[in-house]
N, C-alpha and C positions, 0 to 999 in steps of 0.2 A: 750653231754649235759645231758644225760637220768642218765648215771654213777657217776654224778658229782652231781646231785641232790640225787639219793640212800643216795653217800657217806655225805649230809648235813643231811639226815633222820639218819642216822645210830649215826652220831656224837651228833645231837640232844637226840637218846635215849641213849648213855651211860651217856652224860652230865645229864640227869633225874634221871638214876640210882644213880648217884654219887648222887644228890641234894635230890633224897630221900631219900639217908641213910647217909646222913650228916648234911642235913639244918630243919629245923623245920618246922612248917607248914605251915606256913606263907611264907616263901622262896619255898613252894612246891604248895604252890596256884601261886605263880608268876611265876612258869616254867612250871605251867600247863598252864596258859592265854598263857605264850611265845610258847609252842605246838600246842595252837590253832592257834596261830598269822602262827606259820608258817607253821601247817599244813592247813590252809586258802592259806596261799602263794603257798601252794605245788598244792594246787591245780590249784591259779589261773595259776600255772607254768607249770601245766598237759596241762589246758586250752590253753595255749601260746605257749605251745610246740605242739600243736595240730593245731593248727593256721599257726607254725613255716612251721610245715609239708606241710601242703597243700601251704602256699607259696612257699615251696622249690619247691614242685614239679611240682606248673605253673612258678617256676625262672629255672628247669632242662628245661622242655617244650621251656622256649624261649633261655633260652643257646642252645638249639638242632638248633634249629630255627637258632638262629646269627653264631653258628657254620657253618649252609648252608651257609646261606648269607655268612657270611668269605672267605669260601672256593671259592665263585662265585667271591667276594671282591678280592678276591688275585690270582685267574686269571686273572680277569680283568687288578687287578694291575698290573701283572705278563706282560700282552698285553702292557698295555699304557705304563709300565716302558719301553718296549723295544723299542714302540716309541716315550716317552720320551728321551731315549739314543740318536738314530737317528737323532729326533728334536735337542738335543744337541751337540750331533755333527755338524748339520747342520747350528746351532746357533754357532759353534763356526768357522764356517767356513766362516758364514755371518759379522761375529764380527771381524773377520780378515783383509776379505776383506773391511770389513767399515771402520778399523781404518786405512789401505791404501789409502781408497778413502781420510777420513780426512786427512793424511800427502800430499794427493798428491793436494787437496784443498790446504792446508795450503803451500804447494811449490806454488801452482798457484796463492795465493792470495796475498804473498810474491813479487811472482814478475811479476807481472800482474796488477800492479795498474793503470799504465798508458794505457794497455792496455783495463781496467775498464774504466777508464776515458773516451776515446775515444769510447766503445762500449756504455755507458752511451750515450755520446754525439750523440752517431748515432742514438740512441734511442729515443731521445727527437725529434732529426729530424725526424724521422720517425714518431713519433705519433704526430708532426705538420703537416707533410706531409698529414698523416692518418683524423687529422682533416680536414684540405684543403680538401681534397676528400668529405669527408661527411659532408662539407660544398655546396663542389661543385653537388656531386650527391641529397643531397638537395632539392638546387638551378635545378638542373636540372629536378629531380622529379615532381619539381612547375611546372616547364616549359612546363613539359609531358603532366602532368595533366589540365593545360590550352589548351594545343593543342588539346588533347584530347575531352575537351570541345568546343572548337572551330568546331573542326573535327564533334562534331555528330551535332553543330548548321549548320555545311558546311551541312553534311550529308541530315537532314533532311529540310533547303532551298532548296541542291539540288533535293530532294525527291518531294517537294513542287513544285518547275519549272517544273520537269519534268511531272509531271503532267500536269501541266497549256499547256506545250509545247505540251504534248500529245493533252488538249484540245483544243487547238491553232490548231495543225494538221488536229485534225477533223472537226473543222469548216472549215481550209484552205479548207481540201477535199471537204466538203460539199458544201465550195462555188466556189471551181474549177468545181465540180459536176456540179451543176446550173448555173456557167458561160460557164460550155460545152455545155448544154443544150440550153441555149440561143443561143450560136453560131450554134446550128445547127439547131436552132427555126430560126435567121435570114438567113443560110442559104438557108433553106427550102422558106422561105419569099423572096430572090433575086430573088432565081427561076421562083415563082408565078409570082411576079411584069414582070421580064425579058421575061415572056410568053406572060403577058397580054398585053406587051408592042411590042411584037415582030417585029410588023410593022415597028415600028417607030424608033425603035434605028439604028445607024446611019443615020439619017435624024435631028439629032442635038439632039438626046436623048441619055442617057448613065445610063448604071445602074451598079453601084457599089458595092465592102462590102470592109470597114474598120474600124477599131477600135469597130468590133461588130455592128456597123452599116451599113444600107442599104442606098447608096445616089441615089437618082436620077437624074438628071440633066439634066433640059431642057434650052435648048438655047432658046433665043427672038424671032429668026425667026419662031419656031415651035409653039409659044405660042402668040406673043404679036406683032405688028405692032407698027414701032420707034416712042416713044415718047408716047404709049400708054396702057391703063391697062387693056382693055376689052380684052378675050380671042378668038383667030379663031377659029372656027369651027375644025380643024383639030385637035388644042391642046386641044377642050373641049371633042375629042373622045377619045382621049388619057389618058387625067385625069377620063372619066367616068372608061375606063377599069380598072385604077389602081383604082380608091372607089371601084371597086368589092373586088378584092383583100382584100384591108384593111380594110372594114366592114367585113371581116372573120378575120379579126386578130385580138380582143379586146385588146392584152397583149401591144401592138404595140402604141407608141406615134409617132406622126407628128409633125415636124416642117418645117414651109413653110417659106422658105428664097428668097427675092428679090436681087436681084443684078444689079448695071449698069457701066455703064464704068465711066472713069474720065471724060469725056467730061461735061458739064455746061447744065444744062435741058433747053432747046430752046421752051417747051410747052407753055400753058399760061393755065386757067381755075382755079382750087384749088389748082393745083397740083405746090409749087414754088421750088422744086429743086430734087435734085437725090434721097434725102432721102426721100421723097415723093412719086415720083414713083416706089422707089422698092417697100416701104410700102402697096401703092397700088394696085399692083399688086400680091403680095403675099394674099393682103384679097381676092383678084379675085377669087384666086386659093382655095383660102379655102371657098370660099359658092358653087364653082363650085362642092366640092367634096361633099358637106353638101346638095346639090338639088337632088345629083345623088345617094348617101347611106344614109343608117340608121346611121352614124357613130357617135359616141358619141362626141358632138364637145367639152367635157373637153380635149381630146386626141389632137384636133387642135393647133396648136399655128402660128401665122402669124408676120413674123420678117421682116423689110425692113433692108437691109444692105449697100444701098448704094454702093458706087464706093471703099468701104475700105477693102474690101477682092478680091482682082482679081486673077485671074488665073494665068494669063501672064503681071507681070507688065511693059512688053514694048510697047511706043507708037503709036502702028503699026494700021493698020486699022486690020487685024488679028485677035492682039491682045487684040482690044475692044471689038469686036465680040465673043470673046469667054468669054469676061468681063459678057457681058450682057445675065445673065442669070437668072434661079427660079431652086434652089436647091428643093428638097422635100426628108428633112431624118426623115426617119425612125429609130427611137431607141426602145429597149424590155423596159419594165417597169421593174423598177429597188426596186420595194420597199421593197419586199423580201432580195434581198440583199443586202439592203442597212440594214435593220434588224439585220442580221446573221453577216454584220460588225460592226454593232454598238454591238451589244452581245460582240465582241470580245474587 
């Protein structure tokens, strides 16, 4: 570029030479303006070729530059082309193989229609089937889930019983507890009475335990003269010993039962028949026990019973004998456990 502008300086000055010794002045003012023009140009051309320069040599700088990169470019390329080859090879070996699979589709689609059909068909059966199921497991999941709930209402009723049953037990025990007790309170109590009485039993007295109670049983002859309620002297010794007794037993109720045979009352006085005499003779017995203790007479009770509980219901002289009698039982007062069952 530097050569090619000289050679425009050089052509410009013989062109001047000529136009000075040829043209007049006038033509020599105008190629003197056209020297400025272009030595103005030359310069700005100096300028631009100056310019030119320093871009050249940040445009060498990054060609060095892209020449790197290139070179790293074209390994690289050098790498991937080789596995791009491989990849194509391997693409053409996949492409092979696919358009086999497709002829061999297209053989099977060919002539496999009805066996489409039928795989179809199985299919539709199957995902009916497959509904039914998840239908049925569903249906069956509800079922769970209800039982389930049922199961923890079982659960926690039977949680709830068993408790109840648990506290069922321990009153039961509590009031086995206190109904042992009792029985070994009246055992204790037949003993005493059986002591006090010792004289007299067999002599028409008898002392019993059932059903947690203590009987006593005095026959007529020990107690009472036929047809009559006042007590002999022998049975009011007898009933003193037993008020000892049971003025030590506060827990202890009395009941004082008359008894007579079936025979027809032949007395006369207030007294008009058998229900009469037992009655009064059973009061006999209870103020004879009430003059001789402290006994609290809430605890007394005096029952006439008449000819309608016997012993021995055969008509024998025997068997009236043994009719005619005065029970005195002894029961434990019950209020306590009568409590502890009512609680239950």
């Amino acid at each position: 570029m530097k050569k090619s502008f000289i050679k425009q300086i050089f052509i410009i000055l013989v062109m001047s030479g000529i136009v000075f010794s040829c043209v007049p002045a006038r033509q020599f003012e105008d190629v003197k303006s056209l020297k400025d023009k272009y030595q103005s140009e030359r310069d700005e051309l100096k300028k631009e070729n100056e310019r030119l320069a320093t871009t050249n040599n940040e445009l060498q700088a990054q060609l060095d530059k892209l020449k790197i990169d290139f070179n790293a470019l074209a390994t690289d390329t050098l790498i991937k082309g080789n596995a791009y080859r491989t990849l194509t090879v391997q693409y053409d070996k996949i492409n092979e193989l696919y358009s086999q699979l497709l002829a061999n589709q297209e053989k099977l689609r060919q002539g496999a229609d009805a066996d489409a059909q039928k795989a179809m068909g199985l299919l539709q059966q199957t995902r009916e089937e497959l509904q039914r199921k998840e239908d049925e497991l569903r249906n069956l999941e509800a079922r769970l889930n209800q039982e389930r709930a049922n199961l923890d209402a079982m659960r926690i009723q039977n949680e709830l019983k068993e408790k109840e049953l648990a506290d069922k037990n321990e009153k039961v025990q509590e009031l086995q507890a206190r109904l042992n007790a009792q029985d070994s309170i009246m055992n204790a109590l037949r003993k005493k009475v059986s002591d006090a009485l010792v004289g007299f039993e067999g002599d028409g007295l008898t002392v019993t335990q059932k059903d947690g109670k203590v009987y006593v049983s005095l026959e007529e002859k020990l107690l009472f003269k036929s047809g009559r309620w006042d007590v002999d002297p022998k049975g009011v010794q007898a009933l003193k010993n037993l008020a000892s007794v049971l003025e030590n037993n506060e827990e202890i109720n009395i009941l004082i039962e008359g008894h007579t045979d079936d025979l027809a009352y032949s007395g006369g006085g207030n007294i008009q028949d058998n229900w009469d005499l037992s009655a009064k003779r059973a009061t006999s017995i209870v103020k004879i026990l009430l003059q001789n203790s402290n006994i609290d007479p809430t605890r007394l009770t005096a029952a006439g019973r008449g000819p309608y509980l016997p012993i021995d219901p055969a008509k024998t002289t025997e068997a009236r004998a043994k009719n005619r009698r005065t029970e005195i039982i002894l029961t434990p007062k019950l209020d306590e456990l009568y409590k502890l069952m009512n609680a239950n």
